[in-house]
KEBADREN-253426 format. One record per residue (C-alpha): residue number from 1; residue in three letters; x, y, z. Coordinates in steps of 0.2 Angstrom, whole numbers, plus 2048, in hexadecimal, padded with zeros to 3 digits. Last residue first. Layout:
<atoms>
 resi resn  xx  yy  zz
  NUM  ALA   X   Y   Z
...
</atoms>
This chain:
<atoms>
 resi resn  xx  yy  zz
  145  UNK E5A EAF AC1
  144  UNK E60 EBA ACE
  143  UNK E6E EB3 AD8
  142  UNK E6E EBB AEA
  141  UNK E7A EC5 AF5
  140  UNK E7B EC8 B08
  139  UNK E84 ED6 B10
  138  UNK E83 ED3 B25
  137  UNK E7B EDF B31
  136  UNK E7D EE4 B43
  135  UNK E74 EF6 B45
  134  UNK E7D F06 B4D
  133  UNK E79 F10 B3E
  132  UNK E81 F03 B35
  131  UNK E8B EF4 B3D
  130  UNK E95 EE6 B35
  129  UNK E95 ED3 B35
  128  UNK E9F ECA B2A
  127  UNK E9D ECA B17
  126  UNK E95 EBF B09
  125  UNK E85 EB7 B12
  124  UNK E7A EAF B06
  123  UNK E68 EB4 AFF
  122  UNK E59 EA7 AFA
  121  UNK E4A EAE B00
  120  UNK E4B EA3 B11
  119  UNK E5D EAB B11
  118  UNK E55 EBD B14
  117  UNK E49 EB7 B21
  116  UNK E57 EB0 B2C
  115  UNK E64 EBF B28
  114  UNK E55 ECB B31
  113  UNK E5B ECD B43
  112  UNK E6E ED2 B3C
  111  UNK E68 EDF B30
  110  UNK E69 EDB B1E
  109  UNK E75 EE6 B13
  108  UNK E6D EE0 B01
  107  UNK E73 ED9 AF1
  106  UNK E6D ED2 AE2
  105  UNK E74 ECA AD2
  104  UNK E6E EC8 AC1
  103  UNK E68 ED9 ABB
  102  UNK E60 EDC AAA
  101  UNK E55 EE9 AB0
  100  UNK E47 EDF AB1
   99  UNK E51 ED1 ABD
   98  UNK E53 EE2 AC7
   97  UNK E41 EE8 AC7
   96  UNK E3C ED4 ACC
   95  UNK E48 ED3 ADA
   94  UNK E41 EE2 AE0
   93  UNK E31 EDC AE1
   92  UNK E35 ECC AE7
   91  UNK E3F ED8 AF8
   90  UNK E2C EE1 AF8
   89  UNK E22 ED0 AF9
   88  UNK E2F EC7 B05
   87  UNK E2C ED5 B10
   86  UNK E18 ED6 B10
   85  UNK E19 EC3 B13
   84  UNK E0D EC6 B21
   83  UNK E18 EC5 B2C
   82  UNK E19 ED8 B30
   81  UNK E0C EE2 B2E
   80  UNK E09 EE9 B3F
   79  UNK E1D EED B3D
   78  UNK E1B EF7 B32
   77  UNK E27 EF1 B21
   76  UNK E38 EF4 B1C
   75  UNK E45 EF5 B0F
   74  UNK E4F F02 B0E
   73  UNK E5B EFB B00
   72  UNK E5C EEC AF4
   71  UNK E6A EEE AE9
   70  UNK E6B EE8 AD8
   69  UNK E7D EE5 AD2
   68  UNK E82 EEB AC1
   67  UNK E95 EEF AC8
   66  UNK E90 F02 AC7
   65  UNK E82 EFF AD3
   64  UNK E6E EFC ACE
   63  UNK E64 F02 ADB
   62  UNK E56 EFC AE1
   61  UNK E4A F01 AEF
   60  UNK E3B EFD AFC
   59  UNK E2D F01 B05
   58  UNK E20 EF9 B12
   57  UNK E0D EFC B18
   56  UNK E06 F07 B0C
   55  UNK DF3 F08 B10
   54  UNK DE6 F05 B02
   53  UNK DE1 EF4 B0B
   52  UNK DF4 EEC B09
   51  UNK DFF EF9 B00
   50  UNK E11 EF6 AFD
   49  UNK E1B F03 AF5
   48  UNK E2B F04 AE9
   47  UNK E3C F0E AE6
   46  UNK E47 F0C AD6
   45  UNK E56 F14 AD5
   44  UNK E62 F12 AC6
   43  UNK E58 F23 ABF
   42  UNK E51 F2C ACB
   41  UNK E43 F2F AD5
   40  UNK E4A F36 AE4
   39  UNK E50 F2F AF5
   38  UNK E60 F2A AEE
   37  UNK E6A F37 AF5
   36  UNK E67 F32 B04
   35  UNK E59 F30 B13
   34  UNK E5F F26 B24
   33  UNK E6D F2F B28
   32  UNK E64 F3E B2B
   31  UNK E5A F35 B37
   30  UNK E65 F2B B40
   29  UNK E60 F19 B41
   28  UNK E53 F17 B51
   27  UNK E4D F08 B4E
   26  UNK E3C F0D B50
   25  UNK E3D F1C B4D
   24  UNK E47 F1F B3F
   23  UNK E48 F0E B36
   22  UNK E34 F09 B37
   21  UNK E2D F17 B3A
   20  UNK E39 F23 B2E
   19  UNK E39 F16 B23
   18  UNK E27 F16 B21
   17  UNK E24 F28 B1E
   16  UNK E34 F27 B10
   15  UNK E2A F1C B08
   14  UNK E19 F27 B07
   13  UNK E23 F36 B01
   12  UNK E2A F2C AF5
   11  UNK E17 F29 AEE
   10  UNK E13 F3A AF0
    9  UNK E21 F3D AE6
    8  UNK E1D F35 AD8
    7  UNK E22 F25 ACD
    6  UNK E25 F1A ADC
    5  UNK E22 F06 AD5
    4  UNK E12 EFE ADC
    3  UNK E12 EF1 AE7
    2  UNK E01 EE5 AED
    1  UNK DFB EDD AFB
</atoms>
């Protein structure tokens, strides 16, 4: 597996076609809600793409907040693929674009069902349950080095 950094639009194309089978149908997260203003390639905002055999198989993102928190966003990964370590690889990846942009801390919204593979990469709990799009999650943070 490798990840590559989206640079065109093709390639955010490509992401969003995985969110929206992951997140939109299978979950069933509103579809409008799903896509923001960040889906674009911007500055602050860094998407990416796994590809295993030539086929993207998972996505990501980054943004850097006004506090200088990098927050991991979007992240999924098909379901035929998962535990393969293809979600660890994208969340490293992030990590790594936000340790190169000078950025010490991390942050994400985990869902509920995925808090156990998030602390096995070394994020903490910091707030109390709370749904999105009708989705138990909890806020986590990590210490980047």
């Amino acid at each position: 597996m490798e990840w590559i950094k989206v640079t065109t639009e093709a390639e955010l194309k490509e992401a969003k076609a995985i969110r929206q089978r992951v997140f939109v149908q299978e979950q069933g997260v509103n579809e409008e809600r799903e896509h923001d203003e960040y889906d674009a390639i911007m500055p602050g905002c860094t998407h990416i793409l796994l590809r295993h055999e030539g086929k993207v198989v998972g996505t990501g993102r980054i943004r850097v907040l006004p506090d200088g928190i990098g927050k991991l966003e979007r992240i999924c990964v098909l379901n035929e693929c998962r535990g393969s370590g293809a979600g660890a690889m994208i969340t490293a990846a992030l990590e790594s674009i936000a340790s190169e942009q000078g950025l010490t801390r991390a942050k994400l919204g985990g869902q509920i069902q995925a808090k156990g593979f998030y602390e096995k990469l070394g994020y903490i709990v910091v707030s109390e349950p709370f749904i999105d799009e009708g989705i138990p999650h909890v806020m986590m943070e990590k210490q980047l080095s």
